[in-house]
C-alpha positions in Angstrom: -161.3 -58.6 34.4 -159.0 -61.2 35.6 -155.3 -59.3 37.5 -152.5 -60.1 35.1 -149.9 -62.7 37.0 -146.8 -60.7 38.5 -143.7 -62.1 37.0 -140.8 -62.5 39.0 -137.7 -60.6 38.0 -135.1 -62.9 36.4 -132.7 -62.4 39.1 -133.5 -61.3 43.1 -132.2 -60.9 46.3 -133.7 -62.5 49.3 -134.8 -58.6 50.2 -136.3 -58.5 47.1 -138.1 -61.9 47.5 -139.2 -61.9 50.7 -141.4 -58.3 49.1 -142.2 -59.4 46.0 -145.9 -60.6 45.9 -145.8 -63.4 43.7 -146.8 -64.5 39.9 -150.3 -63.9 40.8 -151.6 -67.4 40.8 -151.4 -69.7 44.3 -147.6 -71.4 43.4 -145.1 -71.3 45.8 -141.7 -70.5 45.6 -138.0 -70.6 46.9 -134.9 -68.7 46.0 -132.6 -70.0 44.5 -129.0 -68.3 43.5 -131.4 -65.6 43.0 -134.3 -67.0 40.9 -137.2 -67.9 42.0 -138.0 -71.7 41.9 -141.5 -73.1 42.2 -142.3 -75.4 44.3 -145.2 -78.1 43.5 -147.8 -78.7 46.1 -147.4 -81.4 48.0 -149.1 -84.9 48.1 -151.2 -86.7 50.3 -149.2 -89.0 51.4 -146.2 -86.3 51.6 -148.8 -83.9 53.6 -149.9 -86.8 56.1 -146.2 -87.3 56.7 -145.6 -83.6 57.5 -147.9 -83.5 59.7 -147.3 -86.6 61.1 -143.4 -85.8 61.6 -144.4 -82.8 62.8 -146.2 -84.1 65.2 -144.0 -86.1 66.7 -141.1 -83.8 67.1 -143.2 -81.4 68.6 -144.2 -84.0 71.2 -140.7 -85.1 71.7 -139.6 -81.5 72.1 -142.0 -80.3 74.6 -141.2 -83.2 77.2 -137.2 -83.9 76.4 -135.7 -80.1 74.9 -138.5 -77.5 75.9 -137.3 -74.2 74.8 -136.8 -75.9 71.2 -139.5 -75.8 68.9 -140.4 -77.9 65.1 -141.5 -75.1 62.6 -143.4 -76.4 59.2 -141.7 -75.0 55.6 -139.3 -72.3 57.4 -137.6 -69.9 55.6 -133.2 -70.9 55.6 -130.5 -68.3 54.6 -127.6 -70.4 54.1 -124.5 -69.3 54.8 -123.1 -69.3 51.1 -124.8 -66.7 48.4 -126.4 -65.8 51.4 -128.2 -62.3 49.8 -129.2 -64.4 46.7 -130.9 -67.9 48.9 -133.8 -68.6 50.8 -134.4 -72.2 51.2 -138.0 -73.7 52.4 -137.9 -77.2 53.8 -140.5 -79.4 54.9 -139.6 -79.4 58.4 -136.9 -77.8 60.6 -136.0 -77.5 64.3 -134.6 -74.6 66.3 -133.9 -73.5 69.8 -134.1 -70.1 69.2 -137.0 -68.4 70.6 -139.5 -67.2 68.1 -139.7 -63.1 67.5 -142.6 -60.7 65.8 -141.3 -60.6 62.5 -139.6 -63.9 62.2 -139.1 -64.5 58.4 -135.8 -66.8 57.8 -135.5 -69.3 60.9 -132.6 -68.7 63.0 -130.4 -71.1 63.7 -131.8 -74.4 62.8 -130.3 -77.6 64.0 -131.7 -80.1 62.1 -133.8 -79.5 58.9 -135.8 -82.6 57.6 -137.1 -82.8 53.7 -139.6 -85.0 52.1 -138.5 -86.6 49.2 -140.8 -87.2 46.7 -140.8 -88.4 42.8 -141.5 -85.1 41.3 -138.7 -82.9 43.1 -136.6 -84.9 44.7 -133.4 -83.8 42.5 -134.3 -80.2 43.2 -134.6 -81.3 47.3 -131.5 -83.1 47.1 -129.8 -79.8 46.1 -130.3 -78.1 48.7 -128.4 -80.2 51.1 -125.6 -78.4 50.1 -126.9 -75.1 51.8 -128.4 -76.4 54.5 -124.9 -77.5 55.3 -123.3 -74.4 54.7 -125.2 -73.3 58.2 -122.7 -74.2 61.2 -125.9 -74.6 63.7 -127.2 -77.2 61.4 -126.8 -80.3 63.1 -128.6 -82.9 61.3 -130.4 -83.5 57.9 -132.8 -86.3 57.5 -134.3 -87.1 54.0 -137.0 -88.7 54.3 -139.2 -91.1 51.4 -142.7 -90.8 50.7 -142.6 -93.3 48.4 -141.4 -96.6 50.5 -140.2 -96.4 54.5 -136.4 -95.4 54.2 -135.0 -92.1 54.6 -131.3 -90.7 54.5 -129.4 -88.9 57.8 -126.4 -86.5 57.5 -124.8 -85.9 60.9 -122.1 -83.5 61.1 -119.3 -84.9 62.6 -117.3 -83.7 65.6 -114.7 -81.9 63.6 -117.3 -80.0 61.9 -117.2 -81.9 58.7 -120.2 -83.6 57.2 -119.5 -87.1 56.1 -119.3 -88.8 52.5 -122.3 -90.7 52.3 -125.8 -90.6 54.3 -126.6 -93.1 57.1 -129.5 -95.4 55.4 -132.7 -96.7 57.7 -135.1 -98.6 56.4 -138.1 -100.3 57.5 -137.3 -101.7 60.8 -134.9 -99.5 61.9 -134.5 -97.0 64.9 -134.3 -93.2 64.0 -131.7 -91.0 66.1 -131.4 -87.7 66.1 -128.8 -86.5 68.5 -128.9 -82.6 67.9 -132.7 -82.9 69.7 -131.8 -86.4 71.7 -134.7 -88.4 69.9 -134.8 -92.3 69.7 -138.0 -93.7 67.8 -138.9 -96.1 65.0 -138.2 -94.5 61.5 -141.9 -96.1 60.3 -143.8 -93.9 62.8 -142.8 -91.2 60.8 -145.5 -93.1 58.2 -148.6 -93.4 60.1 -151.7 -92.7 58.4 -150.1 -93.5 54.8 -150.6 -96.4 52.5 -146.8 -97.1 53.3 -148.1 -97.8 57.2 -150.3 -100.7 55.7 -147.9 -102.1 53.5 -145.5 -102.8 55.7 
């Protein structure tokens, strides 16, 4: 007889969460203000750029900012509704070392998310926590659906600014928290979008 799914309690704390075992099927989830939110699997072309991103941070990291490492779909407290939030991007960067245990990442300096068709309202939400963290340097949103993406830098007063800095196609990536310079459409390698363009 198949196990009955586990249902999550309508509202949790990230104590709660980070124990409770799941609806029983394969689904991952985030917290958010204290309900769990599923989170759809990813697509190819969204998994190749993972990896690919991945990839290349790590690479970048090792040689220019060893002592910083690129850490796929951490866990991130923000720092508002902090006992009722636990974030899960794509891809985010810390220069903390890494302990036994490790379950939300500490201080993160730049957190990168995948946008993509099916959740990219629910992604675009979370930019507002990730911000909330004051190590947070840097969000970059990248599209898996044509060579663009979207960078928030925090600015030297602290503030983050109105709008995103847009890069497209041709253009060079910077990320200054982790002092990398590379062309945004290495980021697509592998993909359908790499032979398009």
């Amino acid at each position: 007889m198949a196990a009955l799914p586990k249902y999550a309690p309508s509202r949790m704390t990230v104590a709660e969460f980070l124990d409770w075992p799941g609806d029983g099927t394969c689904t991952r989830f985030e917290l958010v203000d204290g309900e769990p939110r599923a989170m759809a699997p990813a697509s190819g072309t969204h998994g190749t750029m993972q990896i690919t991103i991945g990839s290349i941070l790590r690479a970048h990291l090792r040689t220019v900012r060893p002592g910083c490492r690129v850490v796929g779909e951490p866990g991130i407290v923000p720092r508002m509704n902090t006992a009722a939030n636990f974030r899960i991007p794509d891809l985010a960067i810390t220069c903390a070392p890494n302990a036994p245990g490790e379950r939300a990442l500490p201080d993160p300096i730049a957190i990168i998310e995948i946008l993509s068709p099916s959740n990219e309202a629910q992604t675009r939400d979370n930019i507002w926590a990730y911000g909330s963290i004051t190590s947070v340097r840097e969000i970059l949103l990248v599209s898996s659906t044509s060579v663009a993406a979207e960078l928030w830098m925090r600015q030297p007063d602290g503030a983050w600014p109105e709008e995103p800095s847009r890069l497209g196609p041709g253009d060079e990536l910077i990320l200054r928290s982790v002092d990398f310079a590379g062309p945004l459409a290495e980021f697509y390698a592998d993909t359908y979008l790499a032979r398009a363009s």
